[in-house]
MARBA-3410 file (N, C-alpha, C, O; in Angstrom, 1 decimal):
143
41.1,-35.8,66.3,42.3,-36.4,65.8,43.1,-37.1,66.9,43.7,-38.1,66.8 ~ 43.1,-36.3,68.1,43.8,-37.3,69.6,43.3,-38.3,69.8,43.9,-39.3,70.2 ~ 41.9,-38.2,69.6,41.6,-39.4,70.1,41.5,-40.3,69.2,41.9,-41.5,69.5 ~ 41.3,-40.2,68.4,41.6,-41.0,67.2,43.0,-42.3,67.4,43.0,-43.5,67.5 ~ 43.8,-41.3,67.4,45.1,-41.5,67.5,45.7,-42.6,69.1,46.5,-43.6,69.2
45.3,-42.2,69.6,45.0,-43.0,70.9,43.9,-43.8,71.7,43.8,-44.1,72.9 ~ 43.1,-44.2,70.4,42.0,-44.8,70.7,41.1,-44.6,72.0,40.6,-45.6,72.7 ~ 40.9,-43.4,72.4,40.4,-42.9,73.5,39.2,-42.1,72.7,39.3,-41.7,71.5 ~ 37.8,-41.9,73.8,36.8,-41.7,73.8,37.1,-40.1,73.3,38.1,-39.6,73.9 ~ 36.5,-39.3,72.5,36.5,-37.8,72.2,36.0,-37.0,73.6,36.1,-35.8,73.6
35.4,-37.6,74.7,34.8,-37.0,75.9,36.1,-37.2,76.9,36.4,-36.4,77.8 ~ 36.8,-38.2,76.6,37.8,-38.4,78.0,39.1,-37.7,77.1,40.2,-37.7,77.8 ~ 39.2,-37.3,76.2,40.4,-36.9,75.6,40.3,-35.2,75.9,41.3,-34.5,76.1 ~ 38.9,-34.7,75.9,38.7,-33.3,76.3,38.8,-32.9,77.7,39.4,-31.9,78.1 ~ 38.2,-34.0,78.6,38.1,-33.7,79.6,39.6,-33.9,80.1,39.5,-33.7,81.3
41.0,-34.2,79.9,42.1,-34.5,80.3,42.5,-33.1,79.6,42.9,-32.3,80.5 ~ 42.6,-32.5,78.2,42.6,-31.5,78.2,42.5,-30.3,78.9,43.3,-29.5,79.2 ~ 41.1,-30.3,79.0,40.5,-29.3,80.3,41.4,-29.1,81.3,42.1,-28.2,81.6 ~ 41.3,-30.2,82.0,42.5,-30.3,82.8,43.9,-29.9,83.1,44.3,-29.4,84.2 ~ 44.5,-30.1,82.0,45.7,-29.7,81.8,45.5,-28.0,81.2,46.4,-27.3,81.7
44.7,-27.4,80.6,44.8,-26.1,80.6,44.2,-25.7,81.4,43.6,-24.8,80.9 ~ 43.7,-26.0,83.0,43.1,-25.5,83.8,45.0,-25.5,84.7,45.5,-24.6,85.4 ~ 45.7,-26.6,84.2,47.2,-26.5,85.0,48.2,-25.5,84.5,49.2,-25.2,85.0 ~ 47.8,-24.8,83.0,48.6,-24.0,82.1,49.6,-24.3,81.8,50.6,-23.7,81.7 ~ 49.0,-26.1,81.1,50.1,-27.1,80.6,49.5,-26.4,79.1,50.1,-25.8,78.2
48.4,-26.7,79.1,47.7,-26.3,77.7,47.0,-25.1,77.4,46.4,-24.7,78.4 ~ 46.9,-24.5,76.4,45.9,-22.9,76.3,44.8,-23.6,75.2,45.0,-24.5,74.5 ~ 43.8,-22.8,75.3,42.5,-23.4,74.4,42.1,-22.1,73.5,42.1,-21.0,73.9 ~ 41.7,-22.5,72.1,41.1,-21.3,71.9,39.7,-22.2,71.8,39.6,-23.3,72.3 ~ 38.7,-21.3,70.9,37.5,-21.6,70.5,37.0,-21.1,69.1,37.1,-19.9,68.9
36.7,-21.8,68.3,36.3,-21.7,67.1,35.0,-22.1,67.2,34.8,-23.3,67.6 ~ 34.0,-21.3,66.7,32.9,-22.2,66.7,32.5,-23.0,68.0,32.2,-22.6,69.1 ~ 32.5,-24.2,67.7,31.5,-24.9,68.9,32.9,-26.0,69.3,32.7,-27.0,70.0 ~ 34.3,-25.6,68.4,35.5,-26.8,68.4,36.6,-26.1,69.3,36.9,-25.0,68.9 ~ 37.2,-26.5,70.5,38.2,-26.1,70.8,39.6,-26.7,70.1,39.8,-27.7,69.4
40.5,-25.8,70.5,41.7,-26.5,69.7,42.8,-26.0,71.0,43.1,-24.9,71.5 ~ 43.3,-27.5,71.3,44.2,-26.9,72.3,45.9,-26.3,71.6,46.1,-26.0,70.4 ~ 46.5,-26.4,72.6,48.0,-26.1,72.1,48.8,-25.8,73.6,48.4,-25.3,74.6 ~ 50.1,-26.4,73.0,50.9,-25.9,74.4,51.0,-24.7,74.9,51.0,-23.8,74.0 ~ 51.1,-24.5,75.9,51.2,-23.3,76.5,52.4,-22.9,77.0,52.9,-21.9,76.6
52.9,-23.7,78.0,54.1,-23.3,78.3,55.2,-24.7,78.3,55.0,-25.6,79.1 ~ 56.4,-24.4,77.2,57.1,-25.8,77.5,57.6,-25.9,79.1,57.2,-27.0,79.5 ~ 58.2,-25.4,79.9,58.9,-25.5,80.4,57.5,-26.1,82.0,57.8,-27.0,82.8 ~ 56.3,-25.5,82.0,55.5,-26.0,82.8,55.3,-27.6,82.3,55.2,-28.6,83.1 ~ 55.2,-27.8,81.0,54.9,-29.3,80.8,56.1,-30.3,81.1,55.9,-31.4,81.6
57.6,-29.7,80.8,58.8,-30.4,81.3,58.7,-30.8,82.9,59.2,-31.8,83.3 ~ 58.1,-30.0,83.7,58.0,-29.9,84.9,57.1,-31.0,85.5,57.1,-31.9,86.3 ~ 56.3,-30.7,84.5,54.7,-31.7,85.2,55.2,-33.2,84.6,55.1,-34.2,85.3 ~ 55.7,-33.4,83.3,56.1,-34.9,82.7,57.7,-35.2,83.3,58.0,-36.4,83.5 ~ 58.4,-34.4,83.4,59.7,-34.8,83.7,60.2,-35.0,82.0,59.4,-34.8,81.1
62.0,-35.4,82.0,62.3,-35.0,80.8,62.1,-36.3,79.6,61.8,-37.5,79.8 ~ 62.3,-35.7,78.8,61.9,-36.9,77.5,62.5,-38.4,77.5,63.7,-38.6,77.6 ~ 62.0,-38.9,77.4,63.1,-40.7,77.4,63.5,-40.4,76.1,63.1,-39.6,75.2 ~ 64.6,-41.6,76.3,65.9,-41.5,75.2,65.2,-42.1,74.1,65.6,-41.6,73.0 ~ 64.3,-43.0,73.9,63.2,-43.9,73.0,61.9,-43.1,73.3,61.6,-42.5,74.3
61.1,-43.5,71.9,59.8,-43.3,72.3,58.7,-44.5,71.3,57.7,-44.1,70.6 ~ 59.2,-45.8,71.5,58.7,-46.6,70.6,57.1,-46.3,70.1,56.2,-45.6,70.6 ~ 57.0,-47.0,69.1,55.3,-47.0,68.7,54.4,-47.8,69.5,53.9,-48.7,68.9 ~ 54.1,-47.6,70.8,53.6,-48.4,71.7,52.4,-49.3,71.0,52.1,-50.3,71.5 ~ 51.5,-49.0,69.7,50.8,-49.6,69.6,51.4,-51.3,68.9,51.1,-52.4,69.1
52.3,-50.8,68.3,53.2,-52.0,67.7,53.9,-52.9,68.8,53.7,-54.1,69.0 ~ 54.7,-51.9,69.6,55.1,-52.4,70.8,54.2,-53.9,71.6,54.4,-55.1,71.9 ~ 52.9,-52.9,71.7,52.1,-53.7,72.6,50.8,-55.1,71.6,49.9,-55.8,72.1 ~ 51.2,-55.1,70.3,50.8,-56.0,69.6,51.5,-57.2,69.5,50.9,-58.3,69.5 ~ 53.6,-57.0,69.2,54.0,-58.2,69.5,54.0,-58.8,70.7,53.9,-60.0,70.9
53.9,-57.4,72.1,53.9,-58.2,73.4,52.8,-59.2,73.0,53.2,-60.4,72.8 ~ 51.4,-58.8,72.9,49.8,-59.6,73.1,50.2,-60.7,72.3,49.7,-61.7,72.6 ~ 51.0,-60.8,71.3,51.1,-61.9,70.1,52.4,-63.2,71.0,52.4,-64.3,71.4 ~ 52.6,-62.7,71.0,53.8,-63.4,72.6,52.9,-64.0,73.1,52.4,-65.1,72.7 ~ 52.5,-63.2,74.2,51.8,-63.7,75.3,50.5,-64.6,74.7,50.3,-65.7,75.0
49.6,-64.1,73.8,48.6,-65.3,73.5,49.6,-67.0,73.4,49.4,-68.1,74.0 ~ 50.8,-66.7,72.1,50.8,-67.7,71.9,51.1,-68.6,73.3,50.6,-69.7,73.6 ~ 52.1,-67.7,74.2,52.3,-69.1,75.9,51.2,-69.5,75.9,50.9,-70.7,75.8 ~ 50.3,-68.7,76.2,49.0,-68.9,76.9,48.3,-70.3,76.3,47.9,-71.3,77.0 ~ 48.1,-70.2,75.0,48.1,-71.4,73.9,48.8,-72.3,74.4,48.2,-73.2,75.1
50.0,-72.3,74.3,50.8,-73.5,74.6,50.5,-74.5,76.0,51.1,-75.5,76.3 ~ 49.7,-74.0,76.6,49.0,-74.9,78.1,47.8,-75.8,77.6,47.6,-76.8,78.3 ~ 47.0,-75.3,76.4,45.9,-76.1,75.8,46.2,-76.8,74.7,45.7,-77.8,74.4 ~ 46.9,-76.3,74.1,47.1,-77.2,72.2,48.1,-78.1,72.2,49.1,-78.3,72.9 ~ 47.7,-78.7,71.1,48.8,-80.0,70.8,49.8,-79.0,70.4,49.6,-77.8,70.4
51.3,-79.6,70.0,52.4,-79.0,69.7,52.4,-78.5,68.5,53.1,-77.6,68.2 ~ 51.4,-79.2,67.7,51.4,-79.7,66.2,50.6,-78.0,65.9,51.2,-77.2,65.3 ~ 49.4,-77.8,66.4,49.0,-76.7,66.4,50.0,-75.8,66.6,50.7,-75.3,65.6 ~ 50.3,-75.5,67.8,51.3,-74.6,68.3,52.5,-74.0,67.3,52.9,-72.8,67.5 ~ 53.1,-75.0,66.2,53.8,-74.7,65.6,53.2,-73.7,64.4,53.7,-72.7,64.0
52.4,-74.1,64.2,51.3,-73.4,63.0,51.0,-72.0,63.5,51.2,-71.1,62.8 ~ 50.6,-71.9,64.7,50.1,-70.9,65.3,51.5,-69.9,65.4,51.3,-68.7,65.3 ~ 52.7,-70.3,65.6,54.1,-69.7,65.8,54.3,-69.1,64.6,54.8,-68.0,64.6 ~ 54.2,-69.6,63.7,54.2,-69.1,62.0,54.0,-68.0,61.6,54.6,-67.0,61.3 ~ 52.2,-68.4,61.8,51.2,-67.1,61.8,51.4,-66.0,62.8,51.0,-64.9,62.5
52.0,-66.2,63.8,52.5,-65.1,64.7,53.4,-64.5,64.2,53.2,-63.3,63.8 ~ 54.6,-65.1,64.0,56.0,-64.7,63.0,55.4,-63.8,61.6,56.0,-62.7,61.3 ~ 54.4,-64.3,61.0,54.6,-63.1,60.2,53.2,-62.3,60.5,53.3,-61.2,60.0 ~ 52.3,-62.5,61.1,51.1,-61.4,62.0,52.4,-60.4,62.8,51.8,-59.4,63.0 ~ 53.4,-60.3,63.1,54.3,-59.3,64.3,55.7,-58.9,63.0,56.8,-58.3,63.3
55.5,-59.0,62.2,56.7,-59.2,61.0,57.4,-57.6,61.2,58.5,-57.2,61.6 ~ 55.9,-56.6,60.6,55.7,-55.1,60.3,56.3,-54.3,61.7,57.2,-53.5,61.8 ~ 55.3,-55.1,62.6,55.8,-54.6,63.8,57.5,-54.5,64.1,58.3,-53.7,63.8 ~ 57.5,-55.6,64.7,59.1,-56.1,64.6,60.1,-54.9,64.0,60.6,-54.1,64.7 ~ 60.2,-55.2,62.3,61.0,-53.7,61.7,60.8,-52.3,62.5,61.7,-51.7,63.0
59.2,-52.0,62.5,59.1,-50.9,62.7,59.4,-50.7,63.9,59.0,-49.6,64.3 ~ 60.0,-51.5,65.0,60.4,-51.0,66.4,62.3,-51.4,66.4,63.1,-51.2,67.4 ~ 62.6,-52.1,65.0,64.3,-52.3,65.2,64.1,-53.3,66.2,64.8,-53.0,67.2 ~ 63.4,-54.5,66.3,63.6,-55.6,67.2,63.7,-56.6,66.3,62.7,-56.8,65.5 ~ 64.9,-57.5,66.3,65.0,-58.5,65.3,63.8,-59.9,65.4,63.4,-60.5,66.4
63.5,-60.0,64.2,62.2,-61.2,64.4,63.0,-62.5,64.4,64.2,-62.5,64.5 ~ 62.2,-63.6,64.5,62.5,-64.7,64.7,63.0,-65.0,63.6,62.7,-64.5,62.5 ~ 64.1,-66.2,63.7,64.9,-66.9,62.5,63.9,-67.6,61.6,63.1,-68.5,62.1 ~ 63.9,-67.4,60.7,63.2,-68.0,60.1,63.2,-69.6,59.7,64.1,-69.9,59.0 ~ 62.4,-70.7,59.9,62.6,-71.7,59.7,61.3,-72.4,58.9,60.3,-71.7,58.6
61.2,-73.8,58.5,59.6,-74.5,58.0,60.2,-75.7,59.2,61.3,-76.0,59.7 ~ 58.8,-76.0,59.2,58.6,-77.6,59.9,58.6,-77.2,61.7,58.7,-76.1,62.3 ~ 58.6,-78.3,62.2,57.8,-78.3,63.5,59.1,-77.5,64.4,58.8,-76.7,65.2 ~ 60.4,-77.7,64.2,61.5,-77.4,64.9,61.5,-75.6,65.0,62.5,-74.9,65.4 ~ 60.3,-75.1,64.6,60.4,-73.3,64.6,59.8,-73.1,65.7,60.4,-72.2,66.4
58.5,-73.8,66.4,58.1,-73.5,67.7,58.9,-73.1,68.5,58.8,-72.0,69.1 ~ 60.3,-74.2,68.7,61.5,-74.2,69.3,62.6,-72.8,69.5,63.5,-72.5,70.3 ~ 62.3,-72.3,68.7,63.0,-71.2,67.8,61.9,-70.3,68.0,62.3,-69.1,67.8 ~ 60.4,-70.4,68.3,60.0,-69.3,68.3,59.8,-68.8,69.9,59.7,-67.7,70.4 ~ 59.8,-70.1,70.5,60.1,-69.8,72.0,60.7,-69.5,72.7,60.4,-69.2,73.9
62.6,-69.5,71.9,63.4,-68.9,72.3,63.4,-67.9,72.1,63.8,-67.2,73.0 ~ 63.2,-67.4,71.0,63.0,-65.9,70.6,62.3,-65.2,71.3,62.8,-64.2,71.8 ~ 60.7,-65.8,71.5,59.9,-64.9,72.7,60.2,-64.8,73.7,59.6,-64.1,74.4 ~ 61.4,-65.6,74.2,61.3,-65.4,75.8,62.7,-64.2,76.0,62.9,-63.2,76.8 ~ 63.3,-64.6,75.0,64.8,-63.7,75.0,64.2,-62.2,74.5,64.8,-61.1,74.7
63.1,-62.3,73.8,62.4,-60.7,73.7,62.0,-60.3,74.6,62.3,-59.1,74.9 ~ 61.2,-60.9,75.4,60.3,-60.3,76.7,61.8,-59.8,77.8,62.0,-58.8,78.4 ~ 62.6,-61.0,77.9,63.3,-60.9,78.5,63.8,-58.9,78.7,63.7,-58.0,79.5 ~ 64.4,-59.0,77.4,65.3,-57.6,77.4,64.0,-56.6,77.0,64.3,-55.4,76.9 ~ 62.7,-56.8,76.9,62.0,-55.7,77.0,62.1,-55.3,78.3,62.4,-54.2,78.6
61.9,-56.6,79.3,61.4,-56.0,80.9,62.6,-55.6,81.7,62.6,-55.1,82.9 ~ 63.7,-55.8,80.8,65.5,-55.4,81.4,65.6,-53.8,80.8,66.2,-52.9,81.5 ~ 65.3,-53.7,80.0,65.6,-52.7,79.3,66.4,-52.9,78.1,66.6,-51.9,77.4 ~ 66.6,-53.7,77.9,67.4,-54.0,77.1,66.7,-53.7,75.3,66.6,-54.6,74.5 ~ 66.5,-52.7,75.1,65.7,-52.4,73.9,65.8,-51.2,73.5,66.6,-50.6,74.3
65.5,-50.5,72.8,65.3,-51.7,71.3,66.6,-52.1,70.8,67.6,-51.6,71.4 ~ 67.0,-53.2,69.6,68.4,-53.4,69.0,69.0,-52.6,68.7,68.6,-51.7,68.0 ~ 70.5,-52.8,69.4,71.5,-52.1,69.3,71.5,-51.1,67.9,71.1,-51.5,66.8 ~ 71.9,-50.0,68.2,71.8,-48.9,66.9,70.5,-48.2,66.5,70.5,-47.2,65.7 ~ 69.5,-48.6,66.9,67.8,-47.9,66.7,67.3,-47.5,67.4,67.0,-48.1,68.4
66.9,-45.9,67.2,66.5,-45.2,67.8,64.7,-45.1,67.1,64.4,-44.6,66.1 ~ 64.2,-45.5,67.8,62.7,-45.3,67.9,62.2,-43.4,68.0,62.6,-42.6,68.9 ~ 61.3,-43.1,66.9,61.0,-42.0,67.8,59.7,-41.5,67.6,59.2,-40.6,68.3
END
């Protein structure tokens, strides 16, 4: 289910396990041929991670509008403008879900070629206050 969850290998998700209840972050039992971990001690894990951040966004969402950003610049060094706008659209609503679910306002919505404009402003003024801190929109708490 962890790995699942984190798209990590079921071999490297155990073996970090292991680990950590060899630190008596975690205790293991055994069932059969399945371990099942569980915390062991909060106050050893507070120690080893330090304390909780004030957010805890859905990094996979997080890191889907980043990549959808960043492809589109990357785009914009090869394609006509005419593409690019198309491609800004399809991004706008490919990052839509995301967007809500992290409380970051999406781009204004517009038709015709003048959204690129508008979608570039938007990406840069997002990246901007991700890499400031500046996140998520005022009043939402991610958790």
């Amino acid at each position: 289910m962890l790995a699942e969850a984190t798209n990590y290998a079921k071999r490297n998700v155990a073996d970090e396990c292991n680990q950590l209840a060899k630190a008596e972050v975690l205790s293991v039992t055994t069932v059969g041929n399945r371990f099942y971990y569980s915390l062991a001690n909060p106050r050893t894990l507070a120690n080893f991670v330090g304390l909780a951040p004030p957010i805890s966004p859905d990094w996979n969402a997080l890191l889907r509008v980043v990549d959808t950003i960043n492809t589109l610049a990357r785009a914009a060094e090869t394609q006509p403008r005419e593409i690019l706008g198309i491609q800004a659209h399809q991004a706008a609503r490919a990052v839509r879900g995301d967007l809500a679910q992290l409380g970051i306002d999406p781009p204004p919505r517009l038709r015709g070629a003048e959204f690129l404009d508008v979608w570039n402003r938007w990406a840069s003024n997002t990246m901007v206050d991700l890499a400031s801190g500046r996140w998520p929109a005022p009043g939402t708490r991610c958790t």
